[in-house]
N, CA, C and O atoms as a Tinker XYZ file with bonds, in Angstrom:
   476  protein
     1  N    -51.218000   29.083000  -52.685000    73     2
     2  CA   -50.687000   27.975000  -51.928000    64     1     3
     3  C    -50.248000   28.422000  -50.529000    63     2     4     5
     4  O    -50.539000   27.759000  -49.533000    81     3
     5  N    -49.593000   29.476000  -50.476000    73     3     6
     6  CA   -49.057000   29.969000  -49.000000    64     5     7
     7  C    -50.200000   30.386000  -48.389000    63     6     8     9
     8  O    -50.094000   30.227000  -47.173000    81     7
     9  N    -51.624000   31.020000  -48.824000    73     7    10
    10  CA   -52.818000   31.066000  -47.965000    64     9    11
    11  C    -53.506000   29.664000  -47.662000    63    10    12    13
    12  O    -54.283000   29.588000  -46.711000    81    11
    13  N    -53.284000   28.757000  -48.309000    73    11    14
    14  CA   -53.701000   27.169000  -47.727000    64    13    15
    15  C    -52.268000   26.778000  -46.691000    63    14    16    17
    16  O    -52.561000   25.775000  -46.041000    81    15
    17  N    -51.429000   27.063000  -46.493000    73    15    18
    18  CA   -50.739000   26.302000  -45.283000    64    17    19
    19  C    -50.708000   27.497000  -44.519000    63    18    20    21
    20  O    -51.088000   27.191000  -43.389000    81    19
    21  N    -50.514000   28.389000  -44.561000    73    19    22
    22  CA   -50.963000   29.340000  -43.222000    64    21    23
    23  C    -52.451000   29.017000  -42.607000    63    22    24    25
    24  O    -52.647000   28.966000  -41.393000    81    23
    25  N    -53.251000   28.850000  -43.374000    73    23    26
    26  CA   -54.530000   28.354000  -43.060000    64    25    27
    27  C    -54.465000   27.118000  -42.330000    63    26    28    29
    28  O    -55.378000   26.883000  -41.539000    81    27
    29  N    -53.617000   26.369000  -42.457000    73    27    30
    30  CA   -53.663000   25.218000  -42.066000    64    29    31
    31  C    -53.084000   24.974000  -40.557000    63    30    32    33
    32  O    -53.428000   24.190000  -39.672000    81    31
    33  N    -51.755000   26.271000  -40.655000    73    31    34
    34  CA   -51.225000   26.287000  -39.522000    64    33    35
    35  C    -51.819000   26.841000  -38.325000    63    34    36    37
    36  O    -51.511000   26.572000  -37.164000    81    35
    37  N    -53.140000   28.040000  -38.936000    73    35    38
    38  CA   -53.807000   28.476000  -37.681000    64    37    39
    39  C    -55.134000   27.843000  -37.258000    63    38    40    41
    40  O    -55.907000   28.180000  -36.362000    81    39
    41  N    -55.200000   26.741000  -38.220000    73    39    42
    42  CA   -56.058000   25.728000  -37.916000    64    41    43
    43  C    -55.622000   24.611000  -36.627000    63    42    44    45
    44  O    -56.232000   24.150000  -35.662000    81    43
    45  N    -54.413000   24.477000  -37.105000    73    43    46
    46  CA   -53.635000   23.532000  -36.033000    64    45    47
    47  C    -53.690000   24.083000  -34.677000    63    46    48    49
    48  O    -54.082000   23.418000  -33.718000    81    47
    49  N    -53.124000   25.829000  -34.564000    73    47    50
    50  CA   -52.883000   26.445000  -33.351000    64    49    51
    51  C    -54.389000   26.470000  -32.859000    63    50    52    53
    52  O    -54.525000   26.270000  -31.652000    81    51
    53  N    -55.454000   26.667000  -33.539000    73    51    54
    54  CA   -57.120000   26.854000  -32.548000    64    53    55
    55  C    -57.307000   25.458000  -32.356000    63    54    56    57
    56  O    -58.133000   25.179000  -31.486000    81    55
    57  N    -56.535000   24.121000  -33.175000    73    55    58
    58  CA   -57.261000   23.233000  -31.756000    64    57    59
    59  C    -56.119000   22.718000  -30.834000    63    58    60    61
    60  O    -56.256000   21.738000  -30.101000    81    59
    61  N    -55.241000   23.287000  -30.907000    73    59    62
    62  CA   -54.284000   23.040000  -29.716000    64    61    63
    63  C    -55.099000   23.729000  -28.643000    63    62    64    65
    64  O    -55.562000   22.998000  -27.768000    81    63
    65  N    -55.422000   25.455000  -28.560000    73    63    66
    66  CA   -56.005000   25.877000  -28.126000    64    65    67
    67  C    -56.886000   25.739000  -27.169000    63    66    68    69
    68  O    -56.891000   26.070000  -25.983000    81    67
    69  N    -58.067000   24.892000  -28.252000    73    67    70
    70  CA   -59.256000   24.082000  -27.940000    64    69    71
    71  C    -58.640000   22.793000  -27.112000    63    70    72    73
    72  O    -58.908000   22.726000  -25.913000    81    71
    73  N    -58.201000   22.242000  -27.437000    73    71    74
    74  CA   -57.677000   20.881000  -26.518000    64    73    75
    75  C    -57.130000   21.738000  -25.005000    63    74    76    77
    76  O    -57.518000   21.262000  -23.939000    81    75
    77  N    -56.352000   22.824000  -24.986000    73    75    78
    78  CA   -56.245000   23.181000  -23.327000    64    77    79
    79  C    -57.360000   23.834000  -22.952000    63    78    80    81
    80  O    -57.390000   24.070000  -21.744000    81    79
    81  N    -58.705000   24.375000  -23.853000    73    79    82
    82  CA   -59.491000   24.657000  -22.905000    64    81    83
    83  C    -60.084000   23.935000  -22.333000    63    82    84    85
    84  O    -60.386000   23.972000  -21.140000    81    83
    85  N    -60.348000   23.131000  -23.158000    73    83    86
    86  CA   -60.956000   21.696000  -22.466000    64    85    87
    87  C    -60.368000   20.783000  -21.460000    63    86    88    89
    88  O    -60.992000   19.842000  -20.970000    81    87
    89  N    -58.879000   21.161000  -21.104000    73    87    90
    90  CA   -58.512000   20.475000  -19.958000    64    89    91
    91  C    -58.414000   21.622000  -19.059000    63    90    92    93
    92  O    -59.027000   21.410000  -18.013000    81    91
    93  N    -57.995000   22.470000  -19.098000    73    91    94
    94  CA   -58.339000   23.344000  -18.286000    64    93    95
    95  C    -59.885000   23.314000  -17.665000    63    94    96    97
    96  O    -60.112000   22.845000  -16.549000    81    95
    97  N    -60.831000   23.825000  -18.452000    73    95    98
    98  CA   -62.540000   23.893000  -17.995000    64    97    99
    99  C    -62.955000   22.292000  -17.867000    63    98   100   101
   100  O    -62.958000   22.025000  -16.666000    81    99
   101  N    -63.100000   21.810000  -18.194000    73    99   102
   102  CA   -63.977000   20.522000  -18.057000    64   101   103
   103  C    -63.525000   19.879000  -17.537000    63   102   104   105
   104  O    -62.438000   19.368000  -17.807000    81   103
   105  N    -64.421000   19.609000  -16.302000    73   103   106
   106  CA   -63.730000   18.117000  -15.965000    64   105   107
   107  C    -64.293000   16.726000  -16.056000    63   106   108   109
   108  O    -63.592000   15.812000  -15.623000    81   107
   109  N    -65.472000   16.454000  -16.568000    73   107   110
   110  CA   -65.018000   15.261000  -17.381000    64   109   111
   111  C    -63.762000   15.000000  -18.428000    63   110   112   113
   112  O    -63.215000   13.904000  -18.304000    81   111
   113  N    -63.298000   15.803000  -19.345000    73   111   114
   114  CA   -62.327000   15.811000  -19.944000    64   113   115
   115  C    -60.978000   15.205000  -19.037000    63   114   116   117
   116  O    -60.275000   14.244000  -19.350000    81   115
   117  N    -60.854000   16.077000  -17.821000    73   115   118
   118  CA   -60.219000   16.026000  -17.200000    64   117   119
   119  C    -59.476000   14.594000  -16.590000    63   118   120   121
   120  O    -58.412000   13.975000  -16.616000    81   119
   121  N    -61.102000   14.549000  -15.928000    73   119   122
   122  CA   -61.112000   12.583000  -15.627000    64   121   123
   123  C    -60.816000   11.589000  -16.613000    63   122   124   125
   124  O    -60.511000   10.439000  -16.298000    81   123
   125  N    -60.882000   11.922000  -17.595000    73   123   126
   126  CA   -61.058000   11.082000  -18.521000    64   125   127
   127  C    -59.263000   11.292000  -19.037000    63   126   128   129
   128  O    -58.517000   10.338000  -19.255000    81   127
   129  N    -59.022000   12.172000  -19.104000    73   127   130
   130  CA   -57.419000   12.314000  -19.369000    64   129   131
   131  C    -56.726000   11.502000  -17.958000    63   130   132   133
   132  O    -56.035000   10.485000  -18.028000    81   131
   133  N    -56.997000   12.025000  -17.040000    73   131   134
   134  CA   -56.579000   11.150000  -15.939000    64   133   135
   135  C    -56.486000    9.505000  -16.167000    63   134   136   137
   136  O    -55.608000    8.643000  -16.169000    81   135
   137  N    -57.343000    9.558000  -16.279000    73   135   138
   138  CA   -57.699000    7.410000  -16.604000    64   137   139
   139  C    -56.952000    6.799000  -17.619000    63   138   140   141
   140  O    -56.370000    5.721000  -17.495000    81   139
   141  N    -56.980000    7.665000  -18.868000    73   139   142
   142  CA   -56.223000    7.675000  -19.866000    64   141   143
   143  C    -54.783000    7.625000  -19.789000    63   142   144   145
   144  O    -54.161000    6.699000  -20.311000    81   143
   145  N    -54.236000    8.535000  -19.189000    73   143   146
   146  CA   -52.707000    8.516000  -18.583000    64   145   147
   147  C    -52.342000    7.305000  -17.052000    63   146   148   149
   148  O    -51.321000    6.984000  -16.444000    81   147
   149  N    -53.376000    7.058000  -16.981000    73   147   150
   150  CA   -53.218000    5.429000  -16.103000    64   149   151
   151  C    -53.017000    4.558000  -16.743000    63   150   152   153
   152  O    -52.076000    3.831000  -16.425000    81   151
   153  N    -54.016000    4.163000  -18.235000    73   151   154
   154  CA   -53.808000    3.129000  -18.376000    64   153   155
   155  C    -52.169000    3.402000  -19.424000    63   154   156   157
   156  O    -51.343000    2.498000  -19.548000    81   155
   157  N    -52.040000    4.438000  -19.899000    73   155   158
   158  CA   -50.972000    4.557000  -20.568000    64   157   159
   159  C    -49.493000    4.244000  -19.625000    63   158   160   161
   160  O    -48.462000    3.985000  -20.245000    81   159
   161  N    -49.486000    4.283000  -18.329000    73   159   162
   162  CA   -48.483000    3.776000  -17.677000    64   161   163
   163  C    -48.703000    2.441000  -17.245000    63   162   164   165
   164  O    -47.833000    1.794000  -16.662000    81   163
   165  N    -49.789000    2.022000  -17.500000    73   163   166
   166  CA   -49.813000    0.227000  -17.367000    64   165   167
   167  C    -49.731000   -0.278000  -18.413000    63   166   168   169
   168  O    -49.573000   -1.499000  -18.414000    81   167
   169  N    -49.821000    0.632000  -20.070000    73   167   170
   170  CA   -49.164000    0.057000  -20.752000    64   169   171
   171  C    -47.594000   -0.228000  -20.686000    63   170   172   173
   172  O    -47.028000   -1.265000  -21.031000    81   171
   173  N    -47.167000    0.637000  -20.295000    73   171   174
   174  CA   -45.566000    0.355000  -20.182000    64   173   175
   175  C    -45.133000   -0.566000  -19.474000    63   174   176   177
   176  O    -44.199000   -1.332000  -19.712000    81   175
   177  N    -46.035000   -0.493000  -18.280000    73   175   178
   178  CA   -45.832000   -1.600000  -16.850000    64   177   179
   179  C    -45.552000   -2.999000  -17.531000    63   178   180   181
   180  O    -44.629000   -3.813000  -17.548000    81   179
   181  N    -46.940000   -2.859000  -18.138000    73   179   182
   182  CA   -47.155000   -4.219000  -18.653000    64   181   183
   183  C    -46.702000   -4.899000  -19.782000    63   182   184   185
   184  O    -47.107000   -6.049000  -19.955000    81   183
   185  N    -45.861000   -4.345000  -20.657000    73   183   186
   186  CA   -45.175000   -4.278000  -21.704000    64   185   187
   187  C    -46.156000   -4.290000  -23.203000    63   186   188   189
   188  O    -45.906000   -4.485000  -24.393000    81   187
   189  N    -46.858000   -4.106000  -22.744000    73   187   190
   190  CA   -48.106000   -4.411000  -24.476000    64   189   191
   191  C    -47.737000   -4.380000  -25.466000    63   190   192   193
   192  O    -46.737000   -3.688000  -25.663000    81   191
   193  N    -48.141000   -4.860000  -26.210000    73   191   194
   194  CA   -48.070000   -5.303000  -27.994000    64   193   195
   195  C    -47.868000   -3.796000  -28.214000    63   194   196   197
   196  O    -48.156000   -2.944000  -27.373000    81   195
   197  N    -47.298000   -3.527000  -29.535000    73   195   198
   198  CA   -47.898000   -2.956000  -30.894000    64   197   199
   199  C    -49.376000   -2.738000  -30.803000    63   198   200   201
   200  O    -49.970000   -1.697000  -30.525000    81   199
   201  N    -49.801000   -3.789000  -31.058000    73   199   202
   202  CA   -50.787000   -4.106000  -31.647000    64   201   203
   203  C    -51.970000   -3.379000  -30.653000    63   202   204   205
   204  O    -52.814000   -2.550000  -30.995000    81   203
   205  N    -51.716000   -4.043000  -29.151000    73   203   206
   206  CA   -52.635000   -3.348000  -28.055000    64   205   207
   207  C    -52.522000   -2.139000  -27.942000    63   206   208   209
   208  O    -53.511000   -1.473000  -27.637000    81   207
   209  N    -51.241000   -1.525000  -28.167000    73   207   210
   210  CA   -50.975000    0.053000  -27.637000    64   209   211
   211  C    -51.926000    0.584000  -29.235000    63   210   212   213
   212  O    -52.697000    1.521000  -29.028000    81   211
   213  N    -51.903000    0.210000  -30.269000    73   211   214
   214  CA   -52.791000    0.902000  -31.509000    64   213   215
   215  C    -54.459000    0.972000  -30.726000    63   214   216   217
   216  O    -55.279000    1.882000  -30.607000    81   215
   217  N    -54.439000   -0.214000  -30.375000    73   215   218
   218  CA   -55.712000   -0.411000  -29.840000    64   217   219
   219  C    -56.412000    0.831000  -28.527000    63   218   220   221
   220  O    -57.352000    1.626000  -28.509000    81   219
   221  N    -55.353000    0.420000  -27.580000    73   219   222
   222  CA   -55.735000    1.350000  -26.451000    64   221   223
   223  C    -55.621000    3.080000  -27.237000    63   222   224   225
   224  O    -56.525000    3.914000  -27.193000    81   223
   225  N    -54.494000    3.232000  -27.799000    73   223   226
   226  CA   -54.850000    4.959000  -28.129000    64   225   227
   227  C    -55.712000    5.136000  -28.728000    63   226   228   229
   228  O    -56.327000    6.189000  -28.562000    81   227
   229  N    -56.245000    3.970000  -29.913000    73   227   230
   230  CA   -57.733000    4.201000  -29.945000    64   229   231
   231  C    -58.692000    4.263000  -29.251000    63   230   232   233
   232  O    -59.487000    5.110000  -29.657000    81   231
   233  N    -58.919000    3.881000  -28.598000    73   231   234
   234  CA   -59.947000    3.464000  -27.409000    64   233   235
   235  C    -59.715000    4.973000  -27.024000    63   234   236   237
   236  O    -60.587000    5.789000  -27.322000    81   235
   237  N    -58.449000    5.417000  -26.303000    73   235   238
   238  CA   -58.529000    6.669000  -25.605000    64   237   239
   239  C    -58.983000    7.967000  -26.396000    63   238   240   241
   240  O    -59.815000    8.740000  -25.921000    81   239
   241  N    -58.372000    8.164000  -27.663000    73   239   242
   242  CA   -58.687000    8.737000  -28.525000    64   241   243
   243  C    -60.370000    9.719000  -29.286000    63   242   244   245
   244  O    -60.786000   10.813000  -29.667000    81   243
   245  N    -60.760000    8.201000  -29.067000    73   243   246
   246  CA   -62.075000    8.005000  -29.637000    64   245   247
   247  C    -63.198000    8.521000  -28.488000    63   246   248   249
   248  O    -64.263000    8.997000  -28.882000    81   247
   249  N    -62.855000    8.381000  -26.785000    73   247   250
   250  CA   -63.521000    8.256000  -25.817000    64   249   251
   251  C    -62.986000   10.324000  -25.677000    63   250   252   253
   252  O    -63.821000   11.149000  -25.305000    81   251
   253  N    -61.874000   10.634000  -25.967000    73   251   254
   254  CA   -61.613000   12.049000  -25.572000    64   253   255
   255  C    -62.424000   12.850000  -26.558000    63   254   256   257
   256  O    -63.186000   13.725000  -26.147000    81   255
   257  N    -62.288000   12.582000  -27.869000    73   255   258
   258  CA   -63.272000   13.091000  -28.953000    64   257   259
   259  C    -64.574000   13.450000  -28.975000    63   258   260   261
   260  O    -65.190000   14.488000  -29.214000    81   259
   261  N    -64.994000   11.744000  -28.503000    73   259   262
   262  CA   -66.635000   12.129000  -28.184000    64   261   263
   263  C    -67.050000   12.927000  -27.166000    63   262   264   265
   264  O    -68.124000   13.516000  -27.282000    81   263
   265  N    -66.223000   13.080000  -25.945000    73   263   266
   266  CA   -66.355000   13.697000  -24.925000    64   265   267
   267  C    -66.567000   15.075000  -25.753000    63   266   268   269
   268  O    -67.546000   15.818000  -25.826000    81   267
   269  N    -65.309000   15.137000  -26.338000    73   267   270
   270  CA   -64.970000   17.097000  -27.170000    64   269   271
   271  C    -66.146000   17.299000  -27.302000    63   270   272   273
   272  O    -66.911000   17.795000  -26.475000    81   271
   273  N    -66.412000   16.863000  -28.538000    73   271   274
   274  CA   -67.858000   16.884000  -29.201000    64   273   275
   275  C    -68.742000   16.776000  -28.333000    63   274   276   277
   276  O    -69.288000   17.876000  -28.244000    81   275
   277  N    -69.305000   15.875000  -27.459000    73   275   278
   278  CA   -70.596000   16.185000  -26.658000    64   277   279
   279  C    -70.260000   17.506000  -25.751000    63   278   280   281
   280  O    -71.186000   17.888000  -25.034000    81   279
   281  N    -68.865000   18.349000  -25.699000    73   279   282
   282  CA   -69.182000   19.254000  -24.474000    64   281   283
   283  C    -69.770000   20.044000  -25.839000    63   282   284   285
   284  O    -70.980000   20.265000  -25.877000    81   283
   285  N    -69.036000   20.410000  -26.802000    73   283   286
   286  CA   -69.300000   21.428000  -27.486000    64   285   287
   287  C    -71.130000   21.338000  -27.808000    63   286   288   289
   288  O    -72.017000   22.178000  -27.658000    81   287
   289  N    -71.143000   20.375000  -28.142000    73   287   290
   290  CA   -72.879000   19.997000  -28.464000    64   289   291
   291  C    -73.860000   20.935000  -27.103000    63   290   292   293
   292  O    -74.736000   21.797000  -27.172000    81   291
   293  N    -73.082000   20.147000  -25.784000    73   291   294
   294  CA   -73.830000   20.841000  -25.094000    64   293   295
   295  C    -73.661000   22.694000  -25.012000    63   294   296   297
   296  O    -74.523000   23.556000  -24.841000    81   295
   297  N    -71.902000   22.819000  -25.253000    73   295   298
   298  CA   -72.314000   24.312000  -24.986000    64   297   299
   299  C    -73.085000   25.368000  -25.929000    63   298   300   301
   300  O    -73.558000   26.475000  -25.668000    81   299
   301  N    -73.029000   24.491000  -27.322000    73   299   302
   302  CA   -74.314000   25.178000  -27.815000    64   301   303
   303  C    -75.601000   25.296000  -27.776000    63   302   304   305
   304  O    -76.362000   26.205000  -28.106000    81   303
   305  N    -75.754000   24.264000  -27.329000    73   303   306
   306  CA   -77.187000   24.056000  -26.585000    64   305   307
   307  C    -77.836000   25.023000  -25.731000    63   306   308   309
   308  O    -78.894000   25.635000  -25.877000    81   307
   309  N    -76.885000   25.030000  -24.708000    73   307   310
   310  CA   -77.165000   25.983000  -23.626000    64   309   311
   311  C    -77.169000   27.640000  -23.954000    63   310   312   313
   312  O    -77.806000   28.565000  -23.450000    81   311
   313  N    -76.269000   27.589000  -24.919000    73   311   314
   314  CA   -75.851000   28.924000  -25.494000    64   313   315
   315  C    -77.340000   29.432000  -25.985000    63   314   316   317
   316  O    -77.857000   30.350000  -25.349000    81   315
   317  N    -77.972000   28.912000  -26.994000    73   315   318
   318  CA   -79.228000   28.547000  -27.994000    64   317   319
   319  C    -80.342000   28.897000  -27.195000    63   318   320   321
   320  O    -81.182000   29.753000  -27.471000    81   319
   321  N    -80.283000   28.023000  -25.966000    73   319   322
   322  CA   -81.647000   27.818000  -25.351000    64   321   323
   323  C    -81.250000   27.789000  -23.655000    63   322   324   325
   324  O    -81.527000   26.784000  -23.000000    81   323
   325  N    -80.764000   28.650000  -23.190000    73   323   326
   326  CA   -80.377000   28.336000  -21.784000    64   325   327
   327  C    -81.607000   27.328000  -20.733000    63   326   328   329
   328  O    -81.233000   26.397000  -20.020000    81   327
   329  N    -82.986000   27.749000  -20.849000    73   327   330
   330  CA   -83.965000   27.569000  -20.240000    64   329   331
   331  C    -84.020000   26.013000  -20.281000    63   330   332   333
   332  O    -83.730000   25.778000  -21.454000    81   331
   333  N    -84.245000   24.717000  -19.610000    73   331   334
   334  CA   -84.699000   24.033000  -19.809000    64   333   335
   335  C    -85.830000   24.017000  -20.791000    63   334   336   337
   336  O    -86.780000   24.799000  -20.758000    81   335
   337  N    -85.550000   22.551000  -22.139000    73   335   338
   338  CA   -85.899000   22.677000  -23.180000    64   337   339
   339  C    -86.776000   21.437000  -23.374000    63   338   340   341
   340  O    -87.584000   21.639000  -22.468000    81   339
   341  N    -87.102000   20.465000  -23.859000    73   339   342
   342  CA   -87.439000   18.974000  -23.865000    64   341   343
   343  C    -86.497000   18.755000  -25.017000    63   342   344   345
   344  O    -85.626000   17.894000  -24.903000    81   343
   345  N    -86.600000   19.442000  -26.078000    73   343   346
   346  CA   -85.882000   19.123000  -27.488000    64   345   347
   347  C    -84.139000   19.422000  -27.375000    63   346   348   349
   348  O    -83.380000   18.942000  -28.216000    81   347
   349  N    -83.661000   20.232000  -26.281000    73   347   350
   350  CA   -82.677000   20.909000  -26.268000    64   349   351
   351  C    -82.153000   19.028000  -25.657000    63   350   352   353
   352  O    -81.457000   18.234000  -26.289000    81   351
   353  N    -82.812000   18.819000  -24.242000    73   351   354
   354  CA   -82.188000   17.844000  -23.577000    64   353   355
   355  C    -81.955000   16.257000  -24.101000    63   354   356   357
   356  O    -81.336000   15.318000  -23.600000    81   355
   357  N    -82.893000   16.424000  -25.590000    73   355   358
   358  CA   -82.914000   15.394000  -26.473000    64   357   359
   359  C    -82.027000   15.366000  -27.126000    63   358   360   361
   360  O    -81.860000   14.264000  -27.648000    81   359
   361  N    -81.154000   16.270000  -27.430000    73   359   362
   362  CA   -80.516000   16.609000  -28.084000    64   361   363
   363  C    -79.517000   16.775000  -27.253000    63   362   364   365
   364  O    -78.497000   16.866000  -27.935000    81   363
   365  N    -79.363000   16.830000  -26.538000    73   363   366
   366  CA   -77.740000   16.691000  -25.265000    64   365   367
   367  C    -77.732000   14.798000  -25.103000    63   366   368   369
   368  O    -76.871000   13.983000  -25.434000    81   367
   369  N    -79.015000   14.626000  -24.486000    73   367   370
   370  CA   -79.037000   13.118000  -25.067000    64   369   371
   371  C    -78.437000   11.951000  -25.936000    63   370   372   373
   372  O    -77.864000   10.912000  -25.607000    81   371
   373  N    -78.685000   12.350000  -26.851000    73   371   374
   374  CA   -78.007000   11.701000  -28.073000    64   373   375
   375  C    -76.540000   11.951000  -27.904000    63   374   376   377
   376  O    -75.748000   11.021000  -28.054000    81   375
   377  N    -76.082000   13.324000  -27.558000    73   375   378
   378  CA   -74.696000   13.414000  -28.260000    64   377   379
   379  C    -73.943000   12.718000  -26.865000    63   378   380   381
   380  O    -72.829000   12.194000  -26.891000    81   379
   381  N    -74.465000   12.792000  -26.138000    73   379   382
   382  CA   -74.209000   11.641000  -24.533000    64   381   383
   383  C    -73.915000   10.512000  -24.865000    63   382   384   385
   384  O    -72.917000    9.897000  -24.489000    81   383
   385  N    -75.079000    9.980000  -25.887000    73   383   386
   386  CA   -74.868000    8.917000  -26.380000    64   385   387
   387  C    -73.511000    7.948000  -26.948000    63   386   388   389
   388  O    -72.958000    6.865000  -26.756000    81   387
   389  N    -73.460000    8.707000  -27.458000    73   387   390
   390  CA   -71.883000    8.670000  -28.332000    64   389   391
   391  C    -70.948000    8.382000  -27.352000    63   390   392   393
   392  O    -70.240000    7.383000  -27.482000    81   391
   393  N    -70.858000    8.991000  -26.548000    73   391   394
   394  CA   -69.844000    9.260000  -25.585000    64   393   395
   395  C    -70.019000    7.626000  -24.856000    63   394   396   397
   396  O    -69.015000    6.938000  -24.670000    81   395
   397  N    -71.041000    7.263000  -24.583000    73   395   398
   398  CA   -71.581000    6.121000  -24.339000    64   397   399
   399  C    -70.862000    5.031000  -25.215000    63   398   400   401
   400  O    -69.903000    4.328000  -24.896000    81   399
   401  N    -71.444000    5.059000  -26.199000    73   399   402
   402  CA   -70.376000    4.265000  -26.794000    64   401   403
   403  C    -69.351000    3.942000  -27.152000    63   402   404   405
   404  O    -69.006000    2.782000  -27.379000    81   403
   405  N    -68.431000    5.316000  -27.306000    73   403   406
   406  CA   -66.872000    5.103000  -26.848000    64   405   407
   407  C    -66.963000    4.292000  -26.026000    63   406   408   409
   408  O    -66.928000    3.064000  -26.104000    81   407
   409  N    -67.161000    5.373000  -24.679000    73   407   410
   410  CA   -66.955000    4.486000  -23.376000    64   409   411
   411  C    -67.011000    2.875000  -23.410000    63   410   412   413
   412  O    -66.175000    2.256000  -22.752000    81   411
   413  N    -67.976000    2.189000  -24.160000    73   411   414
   414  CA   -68.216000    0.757000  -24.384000    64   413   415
   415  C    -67.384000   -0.236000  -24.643000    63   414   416   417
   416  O    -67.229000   -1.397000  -24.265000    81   415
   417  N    -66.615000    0.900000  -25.782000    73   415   418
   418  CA   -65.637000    0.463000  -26.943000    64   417   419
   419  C    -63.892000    0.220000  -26.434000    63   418   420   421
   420  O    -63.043000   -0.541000  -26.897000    81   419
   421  N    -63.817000    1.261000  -25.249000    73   419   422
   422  CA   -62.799000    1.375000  -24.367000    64   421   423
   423  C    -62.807000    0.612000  -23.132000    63   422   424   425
   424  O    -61.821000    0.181000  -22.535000    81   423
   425  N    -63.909000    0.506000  -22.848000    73   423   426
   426  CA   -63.786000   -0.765000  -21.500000    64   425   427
   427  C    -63.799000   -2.170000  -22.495000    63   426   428   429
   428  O    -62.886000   -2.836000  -22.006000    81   427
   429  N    -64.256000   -2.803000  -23.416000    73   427   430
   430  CA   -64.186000   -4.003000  -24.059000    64   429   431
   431  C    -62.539000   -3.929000  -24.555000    63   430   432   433
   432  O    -61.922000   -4.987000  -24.677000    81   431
   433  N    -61.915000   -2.703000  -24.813000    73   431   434
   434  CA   -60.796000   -2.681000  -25.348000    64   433   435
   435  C    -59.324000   -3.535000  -23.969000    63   434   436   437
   436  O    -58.501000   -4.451000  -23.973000    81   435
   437  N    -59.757000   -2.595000  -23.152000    73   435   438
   438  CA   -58.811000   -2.242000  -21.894000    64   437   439
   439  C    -59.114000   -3.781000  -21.173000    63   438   440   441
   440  O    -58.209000   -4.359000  -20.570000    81   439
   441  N    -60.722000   -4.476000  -21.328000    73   439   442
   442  CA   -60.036000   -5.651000  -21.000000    64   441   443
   443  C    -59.848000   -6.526000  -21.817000    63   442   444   445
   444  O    -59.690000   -7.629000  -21.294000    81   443
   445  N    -59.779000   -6.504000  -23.238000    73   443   446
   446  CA   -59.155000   -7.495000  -23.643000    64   445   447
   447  C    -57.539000   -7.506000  -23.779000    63   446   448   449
   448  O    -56.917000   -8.435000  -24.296000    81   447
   449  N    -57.017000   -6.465000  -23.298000    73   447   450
   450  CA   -55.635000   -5.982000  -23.326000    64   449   451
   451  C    -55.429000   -6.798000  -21.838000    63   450   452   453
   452  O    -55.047000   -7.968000  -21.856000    81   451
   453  N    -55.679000   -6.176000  -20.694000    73   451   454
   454  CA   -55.329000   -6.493000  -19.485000    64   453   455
   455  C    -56.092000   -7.526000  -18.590000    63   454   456   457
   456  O    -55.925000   -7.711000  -17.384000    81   455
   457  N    -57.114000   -8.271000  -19.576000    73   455   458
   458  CA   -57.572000   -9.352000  -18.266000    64   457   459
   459  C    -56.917000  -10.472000  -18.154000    63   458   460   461
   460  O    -57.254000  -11.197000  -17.218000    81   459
   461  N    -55.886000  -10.901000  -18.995000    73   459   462
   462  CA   -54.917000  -11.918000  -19.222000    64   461   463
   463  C    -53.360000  -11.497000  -18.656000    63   462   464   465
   464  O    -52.445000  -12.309000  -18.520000    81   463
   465  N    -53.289000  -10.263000  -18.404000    73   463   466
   466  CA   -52.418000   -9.684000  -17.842000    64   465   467
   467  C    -52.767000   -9.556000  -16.293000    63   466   468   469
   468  O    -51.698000   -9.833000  -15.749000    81   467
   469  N    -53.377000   -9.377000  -15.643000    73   467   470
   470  CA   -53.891000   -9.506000  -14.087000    64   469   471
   471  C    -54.413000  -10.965000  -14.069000    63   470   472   473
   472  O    -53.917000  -11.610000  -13.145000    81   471
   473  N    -55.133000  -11.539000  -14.711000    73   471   474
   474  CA   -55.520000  -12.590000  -13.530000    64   473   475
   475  C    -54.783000  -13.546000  -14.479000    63   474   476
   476  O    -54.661000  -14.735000  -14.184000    81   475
């Protein structure tokens, strides 16, 4: 039992880890934390629900994740196959994708939160 929560705890510390390398190195991450901590002070501005603030940290959540995941996708990629690939970039592709659809999921979110709130 004490090797499953030590395990668990140095599981926790590598993605704390991982979460500052990624703000540190990346900057999409970066931007995307930026935007994120905007709209999180127009939540306050604006007083939002419960209900919206579940919503928006999802939205943000979900959009920082996929980001994670598509860098990592790509840095194995590159790692794998540095050379321009056709299958490699198909495969950066897709996991773009994703990210894509967050993104979708977070702008439909952010205005159904705030377009009744501005105009």
């Amino acid at each position: 039992m004490l090797k499953f929560i030590t395990g668990r705890i140095k599981a926790v510390f590598y993605s704390i880890k991982g979460a500052f390398l990624l703000l540190k190195t990346e900057h999409s991450i970066q931007a995307q934390s930026l935007i994120a901590l905007m709209f999180i002070i127009a939540g306050f501005y604006f007083e939002i629900s419960q209900i919206e603030w579940l919503f928006q940290v999802l939205a943000i959540c979900l959009v920082l994740s996929a980001e994670s995941l598509n860098t990592a996708i790509e840095k194995l990629a590159d790692f794998i196959h540095p050379d321009h690939n056709k299958k490699i970039g198909f495969i950066k592709d897709i996991a773009a994708g994703a990210v894509f659809f967050a993104s979708i999921f977070a702008l439909l979110t952010i205005y159904m939160i705030y377009s009744e709130k501005l105009f």
